[in-house]
C-alpha positions in Angstrom: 0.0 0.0 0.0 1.9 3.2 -0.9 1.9 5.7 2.0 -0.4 8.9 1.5 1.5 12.1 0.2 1.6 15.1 3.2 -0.1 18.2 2.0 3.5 20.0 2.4 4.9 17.9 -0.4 2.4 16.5 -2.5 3.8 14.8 -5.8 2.5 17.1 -8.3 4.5 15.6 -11.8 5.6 12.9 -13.3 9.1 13.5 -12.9 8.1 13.9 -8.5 8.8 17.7 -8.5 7.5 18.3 -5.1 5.8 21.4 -4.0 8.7 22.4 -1.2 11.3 21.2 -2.7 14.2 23.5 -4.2 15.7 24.1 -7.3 19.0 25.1 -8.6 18.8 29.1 -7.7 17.5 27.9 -4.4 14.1 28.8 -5.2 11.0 27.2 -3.4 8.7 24.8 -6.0 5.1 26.7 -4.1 1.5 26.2 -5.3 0.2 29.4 -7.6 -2.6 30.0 -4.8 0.1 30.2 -2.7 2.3 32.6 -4.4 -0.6 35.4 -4.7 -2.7 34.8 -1.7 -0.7 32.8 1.1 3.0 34.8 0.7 3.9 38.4 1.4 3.9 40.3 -1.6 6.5 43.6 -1.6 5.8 47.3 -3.7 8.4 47.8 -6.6 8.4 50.5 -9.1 9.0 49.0 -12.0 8.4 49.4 -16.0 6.1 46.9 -17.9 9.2 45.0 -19.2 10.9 44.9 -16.0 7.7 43.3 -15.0 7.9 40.5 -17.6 11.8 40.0 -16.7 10.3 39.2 -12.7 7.6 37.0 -14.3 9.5 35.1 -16.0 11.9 34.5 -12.7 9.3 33.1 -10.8 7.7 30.8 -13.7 10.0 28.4 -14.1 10.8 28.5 -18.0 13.1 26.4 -19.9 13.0 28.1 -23.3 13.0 31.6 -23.9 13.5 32.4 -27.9 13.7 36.1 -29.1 13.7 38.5 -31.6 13.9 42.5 -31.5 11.3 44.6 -32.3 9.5 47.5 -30.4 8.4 47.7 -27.7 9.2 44.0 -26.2 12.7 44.3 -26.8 14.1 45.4 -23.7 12.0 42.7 -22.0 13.8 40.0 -24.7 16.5 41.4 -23.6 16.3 41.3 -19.8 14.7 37.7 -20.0 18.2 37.1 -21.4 19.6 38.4 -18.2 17.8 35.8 -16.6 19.2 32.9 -18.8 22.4 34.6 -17.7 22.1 34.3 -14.2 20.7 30.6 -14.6 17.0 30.9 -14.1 16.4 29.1 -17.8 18.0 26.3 -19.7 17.7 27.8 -22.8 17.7 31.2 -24.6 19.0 32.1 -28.2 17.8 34.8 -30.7 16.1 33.9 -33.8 16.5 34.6 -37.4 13.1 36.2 -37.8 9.6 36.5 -35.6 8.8 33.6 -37.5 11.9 31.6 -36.9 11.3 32.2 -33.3 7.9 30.6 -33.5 9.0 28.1 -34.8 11.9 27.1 -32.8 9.5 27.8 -29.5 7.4 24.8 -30.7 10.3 22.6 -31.0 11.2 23.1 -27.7 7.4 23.1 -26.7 7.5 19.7 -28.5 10.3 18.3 -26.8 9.0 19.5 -23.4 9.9 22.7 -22.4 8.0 25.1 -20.6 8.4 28.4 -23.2 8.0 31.8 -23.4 8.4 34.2 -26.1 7.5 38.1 -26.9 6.3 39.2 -29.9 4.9 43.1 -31.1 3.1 44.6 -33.9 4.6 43.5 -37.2 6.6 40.8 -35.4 3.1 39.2 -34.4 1.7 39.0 -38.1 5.1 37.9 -39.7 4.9 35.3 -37.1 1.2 34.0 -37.4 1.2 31.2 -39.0 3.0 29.2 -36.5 0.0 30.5 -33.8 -2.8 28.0 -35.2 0.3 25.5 -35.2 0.8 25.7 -31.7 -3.0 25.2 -31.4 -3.4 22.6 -33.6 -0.4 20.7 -32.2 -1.6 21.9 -28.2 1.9 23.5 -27.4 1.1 25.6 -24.1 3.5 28.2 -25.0 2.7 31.7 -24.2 3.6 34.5 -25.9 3.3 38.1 -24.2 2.3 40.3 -27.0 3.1 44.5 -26.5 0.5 46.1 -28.9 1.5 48.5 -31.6 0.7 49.8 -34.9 0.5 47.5 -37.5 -1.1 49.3 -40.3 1.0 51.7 -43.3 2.6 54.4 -42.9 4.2 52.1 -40.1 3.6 53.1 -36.6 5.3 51.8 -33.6 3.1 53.4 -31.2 0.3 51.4 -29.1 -2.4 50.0 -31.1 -4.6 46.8 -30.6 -5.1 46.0 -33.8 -3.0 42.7 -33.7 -5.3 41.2 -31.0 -7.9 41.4 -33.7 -5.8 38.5 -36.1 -5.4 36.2 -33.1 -8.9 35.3 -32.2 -9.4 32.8 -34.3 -6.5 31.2 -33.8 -7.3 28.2 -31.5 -5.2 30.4 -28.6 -6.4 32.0 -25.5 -5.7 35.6 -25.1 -5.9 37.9 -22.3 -5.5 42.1 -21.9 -3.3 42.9 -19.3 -4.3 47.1 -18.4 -1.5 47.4 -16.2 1.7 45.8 -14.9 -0.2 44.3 -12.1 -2.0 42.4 -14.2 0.5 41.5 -16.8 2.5 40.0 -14.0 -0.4 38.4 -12.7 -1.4 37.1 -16.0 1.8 35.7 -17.3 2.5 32.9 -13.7 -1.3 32.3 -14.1 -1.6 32.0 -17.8 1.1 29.0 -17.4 -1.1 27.7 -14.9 -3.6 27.2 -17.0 -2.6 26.9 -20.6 -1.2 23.9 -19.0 -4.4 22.1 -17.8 -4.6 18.3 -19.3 -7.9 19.6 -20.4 -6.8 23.0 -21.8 -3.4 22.2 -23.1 -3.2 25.2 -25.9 -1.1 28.1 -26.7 -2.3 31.9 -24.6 -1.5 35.2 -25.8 -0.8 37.6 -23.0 -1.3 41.3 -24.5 -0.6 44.5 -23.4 -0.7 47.5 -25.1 2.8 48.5 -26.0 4.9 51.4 -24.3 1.9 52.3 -22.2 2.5 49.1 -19.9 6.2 48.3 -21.1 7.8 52.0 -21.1 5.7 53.2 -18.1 6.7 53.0 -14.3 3.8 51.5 -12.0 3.8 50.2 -8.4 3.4 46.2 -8.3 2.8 44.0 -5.6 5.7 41.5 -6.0 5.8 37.6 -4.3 9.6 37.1 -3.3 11.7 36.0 -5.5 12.6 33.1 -3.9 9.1 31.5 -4.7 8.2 30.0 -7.9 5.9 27.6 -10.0 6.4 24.2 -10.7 8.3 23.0 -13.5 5.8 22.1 -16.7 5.0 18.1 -17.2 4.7 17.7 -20.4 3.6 13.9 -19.6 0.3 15.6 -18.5 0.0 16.5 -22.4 -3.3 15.3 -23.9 -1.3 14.4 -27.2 2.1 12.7 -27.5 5.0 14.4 -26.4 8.4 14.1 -28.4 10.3 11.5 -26.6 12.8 8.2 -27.2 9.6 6.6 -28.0 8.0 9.6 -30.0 10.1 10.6 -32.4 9.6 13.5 -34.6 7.5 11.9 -37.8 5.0 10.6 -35.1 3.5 14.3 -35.2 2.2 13.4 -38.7 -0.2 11.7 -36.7 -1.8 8.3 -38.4 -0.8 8.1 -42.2 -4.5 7.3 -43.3 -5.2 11.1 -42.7 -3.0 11.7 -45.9 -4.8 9.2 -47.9 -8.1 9.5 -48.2 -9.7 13.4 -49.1 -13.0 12.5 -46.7 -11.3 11.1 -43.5 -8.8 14.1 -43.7 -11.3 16.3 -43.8 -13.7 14.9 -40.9 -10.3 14.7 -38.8 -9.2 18.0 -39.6 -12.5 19.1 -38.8 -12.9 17.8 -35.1 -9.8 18.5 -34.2 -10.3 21.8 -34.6 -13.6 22.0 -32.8 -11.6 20.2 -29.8 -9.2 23.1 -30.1 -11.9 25.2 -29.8 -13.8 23.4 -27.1 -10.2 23.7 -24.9 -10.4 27.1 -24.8 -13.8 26.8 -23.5 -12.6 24.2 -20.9 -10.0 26.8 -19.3 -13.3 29.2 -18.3 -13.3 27.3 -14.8 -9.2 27.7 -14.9 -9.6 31.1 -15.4 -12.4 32.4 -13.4 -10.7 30.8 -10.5 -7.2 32.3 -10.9 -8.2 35.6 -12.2 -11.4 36.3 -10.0 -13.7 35.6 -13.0 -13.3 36.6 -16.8 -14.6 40.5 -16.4 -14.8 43.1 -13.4 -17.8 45.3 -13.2 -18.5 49.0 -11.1 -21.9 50.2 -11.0 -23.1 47.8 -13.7 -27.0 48.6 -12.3 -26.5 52.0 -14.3 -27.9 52.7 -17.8 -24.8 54.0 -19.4 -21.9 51.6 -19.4 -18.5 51.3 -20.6 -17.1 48.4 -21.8 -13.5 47.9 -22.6 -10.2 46.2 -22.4 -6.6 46.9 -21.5 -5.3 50.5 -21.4 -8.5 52.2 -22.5 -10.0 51.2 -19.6 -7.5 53.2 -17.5 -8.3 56.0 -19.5 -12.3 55.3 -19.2 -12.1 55.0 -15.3 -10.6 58.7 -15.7 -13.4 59.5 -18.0 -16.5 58.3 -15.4 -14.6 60.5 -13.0 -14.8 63.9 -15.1 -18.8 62.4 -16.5 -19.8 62.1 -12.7 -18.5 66.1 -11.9 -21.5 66.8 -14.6 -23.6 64.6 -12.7 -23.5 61.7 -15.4 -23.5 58.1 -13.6 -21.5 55.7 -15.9 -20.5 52.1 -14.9 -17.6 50.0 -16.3 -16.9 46.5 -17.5 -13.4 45.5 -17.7 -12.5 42.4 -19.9 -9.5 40.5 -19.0 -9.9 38.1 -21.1 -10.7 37.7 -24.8 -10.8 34.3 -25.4 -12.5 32.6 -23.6 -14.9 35.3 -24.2 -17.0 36.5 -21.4 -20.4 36.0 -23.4 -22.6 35.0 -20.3 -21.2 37.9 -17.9 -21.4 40.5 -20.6 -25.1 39.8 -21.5 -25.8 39.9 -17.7 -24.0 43.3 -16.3 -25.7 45.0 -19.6 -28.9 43.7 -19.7 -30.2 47.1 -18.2 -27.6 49.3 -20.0 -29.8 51.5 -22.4 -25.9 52.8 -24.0 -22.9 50.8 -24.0 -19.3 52.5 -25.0 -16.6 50.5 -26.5 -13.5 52.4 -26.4 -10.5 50.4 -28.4 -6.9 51.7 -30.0 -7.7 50.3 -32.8 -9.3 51.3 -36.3 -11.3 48.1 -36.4 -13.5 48.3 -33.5 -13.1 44.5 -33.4 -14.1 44.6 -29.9 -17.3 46.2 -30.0 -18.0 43.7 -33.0 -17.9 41.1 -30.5 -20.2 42.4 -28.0 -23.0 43.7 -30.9 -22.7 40.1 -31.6 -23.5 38.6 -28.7 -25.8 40.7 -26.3 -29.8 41.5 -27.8 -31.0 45.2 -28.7 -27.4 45.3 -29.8 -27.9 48.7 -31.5 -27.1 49.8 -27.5 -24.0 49.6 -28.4 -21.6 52.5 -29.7 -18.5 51.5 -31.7 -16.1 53.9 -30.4 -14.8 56.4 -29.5 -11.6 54.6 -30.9 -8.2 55.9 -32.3 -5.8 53.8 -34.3 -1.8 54.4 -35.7 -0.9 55.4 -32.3 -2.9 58.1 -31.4 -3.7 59.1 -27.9 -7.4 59.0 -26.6 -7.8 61.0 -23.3 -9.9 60.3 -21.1 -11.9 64.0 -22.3 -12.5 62.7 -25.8 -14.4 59.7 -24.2 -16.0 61.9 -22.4 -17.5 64.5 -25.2 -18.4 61.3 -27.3 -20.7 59.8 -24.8 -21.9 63.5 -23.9 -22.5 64.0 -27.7 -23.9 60.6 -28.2 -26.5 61.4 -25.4 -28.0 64.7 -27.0 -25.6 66.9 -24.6 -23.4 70.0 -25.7 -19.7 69.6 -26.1 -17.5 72.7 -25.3 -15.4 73.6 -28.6 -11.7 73.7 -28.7 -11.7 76.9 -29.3 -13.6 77.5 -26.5 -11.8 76.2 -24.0 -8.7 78.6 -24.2 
């Protein structure tokens, strides 16, 4: 009979990592719960990248692959750092934000817990390999730092790239500010990593506003961190002695007949799909549910993700000097997306604001097509190429949307 496992060490991978145990830089294998809500956590002033560098300490990665582009370059480059001082087993620098895709699902493949960066052009010269890591259910995450995609090039903050990865089999998450993206990026491993999960995740944040800009974040100690990925919990084969390469072809009767590739092809993708479904439970327990909500019993709403809903919680503040009650939604995460909390908090909404930093309004499309009397809903205001959006053009757009005068430039002095 084997003898029960203490709840101070339970066994919690194949290879008997145990929660208490230590690893090379004398860090402690602890339980994610444990890290946020059973440790001390500090205050440091640090930029969004530096906050990716300390995320990356404490998640126990073994591949890191990069590439330079702005605005994650400095966090590339401090994740490097880490490899430096021994906290990964492998970092290099790609050819190309393609290569590096490419090479993160080899190591995925072979076993590795990996992380990667990507911004902006980087993320669409890349995105083919992002249904691949789907397809193939490589947990990787890639933290994503919005900017400007569109011509004449831009490599200010812009959203627009979030709008290509939907679709992609991944899960995706906004970060608003370093908190979060911290947050986001141990917790995202924790769950991209379920057995029943098991795909890719996008962590985004919008680029030089959370990268470039100084915040206060509550810290765990470094000497914490997560438990090294098993890729034995994988729900598909993972490349071993015993799985070599070619065995990722899957079955060769796939390639043979037109009508059975198809029908595969087809399901596999809905179980793709149906994974990112599966990590709602995942993710509403880690991240205190998919959305937060403030004064959602009001009839004007704002509804938003990342940075603009910073600059809409500024906005409600200069609306409710005028005596205009506004509530806010804040989506954390994409996909899943929140369908069932969104049609709840605005079922008594009679006008629903969407800012985005984007020219798409892709955001706004996917609450119009999912909540009734969607003609609540008001695409905008949103700015694109890297413009700013301050919290007093929100403002004037839902005054203006409501019947109410707007003060002039000119007359404001």
């Amino acid at each position: 009979m084997n003898k029960p496992v203490s709840t101070e060490k339970r066994i919690i991978a194949s290879k008997h990592v145990e929660l208490g145990q230590k690893n090379a830089k004398g860090q402690t294998y602890t339980d994610i719960n444990d890290i946020f809500y059973n440790s001390e956590q500090k205050p440091v002033f640090f930029t969004g990248s530096e906050v990716i560098k300390e995320a990356i300490r404490r998640s126990s990665v073994g591949t890191s692959v990069a590439y330079p582009i702005t605005p994650q370059s400095e966090a590339a480059a401090l994740i490097g750092e880490l490899y430096a001082e021994g906290y990964l087993d492998e970092y290099f620098r790609g050819e190309s934000e393609f290569a590096v895709m490419g090479q993160c699902a080899g190591a995925a493949f072979g076993g590795h817990r990996v992380f990667t960066t990507t911004a902006g052009p980087g993320t669409l010269r890349a995105m083919e390999n992002f249904p691949m890591w789907a397809g193939s259910r490589l947990p990787i995450q890639v933290c994503v730092t919005c900017r400007g995609v569109n011509s004449p090039l831009s490599i200010q903050p812009d959203t627009l790239e979030m709008h290509y990865l939907l679709e992609t089999g991944m899960l995706v998450w906004h970060a608003e500010t370093a908190q979060d993206l911290f947050d986001f990026i141990l917790k995202g491993f924790i769950v991209a990593e379920q057995p029943d999960v098991h795909v890719p995740i996008a962590t985004c944040c919008d680029g030089f506003f959370v990268t470039h800009t100084k915040d206060t974040v509550q810290l765990p100690s470094e000497d914490l961190c997560l438990t090294p990925y098993d890729p034995y919990k994988s729900p598909v084969t993972v490349m071993d002695m015993e799985s070599a390469p070619i065995r990722m072809m899957r079955d060769p009767f796939v390639m043979k007949s037109n009508y059975i590739s198809y029908a595969t092809h087809a399901s596999w993708q809905q179980e793709v799909h149906a994974a990112v479904e599966r990590s709602r439970k995942h993710t509403i327990a880690l991240l205190g549910g998919l959305i937060d909500e403030i004064n959602t019993d009001r009839e004007i709403l704002i509804v938003s993700s990342g940075t603009a809903v910073s600059q809409s919680r500024e906005a409600i503040r200069l609306l409710e000097q005028e005596g205009i009650k506004v509530g806010l939604v804040k989506i954390k995460t994409i996909r899943p997306f929140p369908t069932e909390e969104i049609r709840q908090v605005t079922k008594n909404a009679k006008h629903i604001f969407v800012p985005e930093f984007n020219v798409a309004g892709w955001l706004a499309r996917e609450i119009k097509a999912i909540i009734p009397d969607n003609d609540r809903v008001y695409v905008g205001p949103h700015v694109a190429g890297g413009m700013t959006m301050p919290s007093e053009v929100i403002r004037d757009e839902i005054k203006q949307h409501l019947g109410m005068k707007v003060d002039t430039l000119g007359s404001r002095g």
